[in-house]
N, C-alpha and C positions, 0 to 999 in steps of 0.2 A: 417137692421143693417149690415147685411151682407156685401154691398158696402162699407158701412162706413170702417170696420175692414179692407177688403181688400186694402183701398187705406192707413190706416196705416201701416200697412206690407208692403206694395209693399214700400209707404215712407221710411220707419226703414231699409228696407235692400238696396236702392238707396243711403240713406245716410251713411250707412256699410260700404257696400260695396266701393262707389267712396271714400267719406272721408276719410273713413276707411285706405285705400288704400294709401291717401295722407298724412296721419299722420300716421302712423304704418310703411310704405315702399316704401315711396314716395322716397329716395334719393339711394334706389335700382331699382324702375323698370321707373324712371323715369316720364316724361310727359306723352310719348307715354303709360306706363302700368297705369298712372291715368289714361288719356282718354278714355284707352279700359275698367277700370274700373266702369267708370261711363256706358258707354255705353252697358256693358254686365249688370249693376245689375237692369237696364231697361228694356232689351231685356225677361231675364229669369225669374224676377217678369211679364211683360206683360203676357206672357206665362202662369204663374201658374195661376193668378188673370185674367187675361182681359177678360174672358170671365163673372166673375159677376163684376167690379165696371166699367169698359174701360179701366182699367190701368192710370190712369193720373200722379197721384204719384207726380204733381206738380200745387200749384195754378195757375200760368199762364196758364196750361195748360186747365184746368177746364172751366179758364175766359173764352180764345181762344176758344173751342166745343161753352160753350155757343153763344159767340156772332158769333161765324159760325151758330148758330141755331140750333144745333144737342147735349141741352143737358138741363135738365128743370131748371128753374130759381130755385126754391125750395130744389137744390141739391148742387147750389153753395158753399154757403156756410158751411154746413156742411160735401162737399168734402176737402173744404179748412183746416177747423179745425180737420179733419182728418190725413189729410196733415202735416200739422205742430205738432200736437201731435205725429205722427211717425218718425220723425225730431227729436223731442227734445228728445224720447226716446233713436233714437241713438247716437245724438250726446253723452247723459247722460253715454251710455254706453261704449260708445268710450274713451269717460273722466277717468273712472275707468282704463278701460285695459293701455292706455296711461298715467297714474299717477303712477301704477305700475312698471314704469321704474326706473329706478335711473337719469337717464339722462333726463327727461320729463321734457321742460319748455313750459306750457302754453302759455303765453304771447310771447317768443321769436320764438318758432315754426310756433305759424299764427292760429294753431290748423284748418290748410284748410279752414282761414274764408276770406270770397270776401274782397276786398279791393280796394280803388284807390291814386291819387296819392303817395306819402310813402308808404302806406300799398298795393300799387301795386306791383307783384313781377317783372311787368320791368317800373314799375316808371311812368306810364302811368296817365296824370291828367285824372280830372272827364267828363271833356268833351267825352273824348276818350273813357273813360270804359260806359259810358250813351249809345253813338252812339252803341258801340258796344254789349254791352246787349240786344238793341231795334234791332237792328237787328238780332242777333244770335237766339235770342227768336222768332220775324218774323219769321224767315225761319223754325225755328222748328215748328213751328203751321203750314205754309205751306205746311212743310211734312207730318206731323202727319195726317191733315185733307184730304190729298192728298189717302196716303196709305189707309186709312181707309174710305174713299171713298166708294161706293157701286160698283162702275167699277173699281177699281183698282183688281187687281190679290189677292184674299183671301190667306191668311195662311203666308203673308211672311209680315203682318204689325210691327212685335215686332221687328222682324229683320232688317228694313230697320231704323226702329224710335231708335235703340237700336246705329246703325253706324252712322244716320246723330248726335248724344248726341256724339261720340266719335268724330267725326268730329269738333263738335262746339270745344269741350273743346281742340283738337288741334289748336283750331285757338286763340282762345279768354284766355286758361292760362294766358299766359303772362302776359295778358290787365289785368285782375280783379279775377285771379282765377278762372273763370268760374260759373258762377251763372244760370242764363235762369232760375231759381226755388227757389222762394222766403222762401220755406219750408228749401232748403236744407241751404242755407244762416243764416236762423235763428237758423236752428238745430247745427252752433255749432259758431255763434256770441252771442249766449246766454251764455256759457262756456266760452267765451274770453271778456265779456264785454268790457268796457272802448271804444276803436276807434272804434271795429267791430260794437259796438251796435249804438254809433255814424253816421256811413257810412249805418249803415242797409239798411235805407230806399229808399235808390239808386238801391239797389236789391231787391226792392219790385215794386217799381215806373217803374223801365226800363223795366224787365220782363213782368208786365202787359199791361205795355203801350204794350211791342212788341206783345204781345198775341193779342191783338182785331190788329192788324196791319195785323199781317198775317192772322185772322180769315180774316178782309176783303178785302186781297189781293185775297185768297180762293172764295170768295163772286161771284170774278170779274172774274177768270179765272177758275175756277173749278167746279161749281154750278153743281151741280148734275141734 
């Protein structure tokens, strides 16, 4: 149980922390301080946690180990529901602290939830945010499975997995908000229902697809 607990914690404060970030003080610290947001509440959850569950703290990510080979089938899913029950707790709580405002609009804010065409924040149809999840997520599995490697350099995996997550979402905001994590999506289009809960399934579908892509890019060029 212990793995379990852990990959919702690590969830609850990935989705804190980045959302968090994006709905609370997103029009002071900008793209650049979401990006570093999401990317640090990775880094320093892998840290406390990755030595019991691996740190996944994201369904695709979970898929991607396994279908790299390096993660037992019997753990899928119950990392998964892990996952999204620590999602939904922060989103849940995010909702509160953000309802306490006077100024708080639900609906008109986005409340940080992925999006495409219209609900893209640069207007990007589905095509484009599809491509670009499938690959943002790709590469993230690349790295991830890369760093943690048996030959890769020990001690510096949260760190490396924590900048290329700040990276993604430097590149991909625009596009869809930035997803790669189908937990953190849900955790707060469940709060914004209506289009978010509508478009969900784009950032459930593209992330995994991207997962087993880069597990078997990994397959091809990494193999331990």
């Amino acid at each position: 149980m212990n793995k379990y607990a852990a990959e919702l914690l690590g969830t609850f404060w990935l989705v804190m922390g980045g959302c968090g970030t994006a709905i609370l003080s997103g029009f002071g610290v900008g793209l650049l301080g979401i990006s570093l947001a999401f990317g640090l509440s990775v880094l320093t959850m892998a840290y406390a946690v990755g030595h019991v569950s691996g740190a996944h703290f994201n369904p695709a990510v979970t898929l991607g180990v396994w279908a790299a080979g390096r993660f037992p089938s019997r753990d899928v899913l119950p990392y998964m529901l892990a996952q999204v029950a620590g999602g939904l707790l922060a989103g849940g709580a995010l909702y509160l602290i953000a309802a306490a405002s006077s100024d708080f609009d639900l609906v008109g804010s986005g409340f940080a939830a992925n999006g495409y065409g219209e609900h893209s924040p640069g207007d990007y149809p589905l095509l484009a945010a599809l491509i670009c999840e499938v690959l943002m997520t790709a590469m993230f599995l690349l790295i991830i499975l890369g760093v943690t490697s048996g030959r890769a350099p020990t001690g510096f995996a949260p760190l490396a997995i924590g900048l290329a997550l700040t990276l993604i979402h430097l590149i991909s905001i625009p596009v869809t908000n930035t997803s790669v994590n189908p937990a953190r999506s849900t955790a707060v289009a469940f709060y914004v229902g209506g289009w978010a809960i509508e478009q969900l399934w784009l950032f459930w579908l593209a992330p995994l697809l991207g997962a087993v892509l880069g597990a078997g890019c990994h397959r091809l060029i990494g193999r331990e």
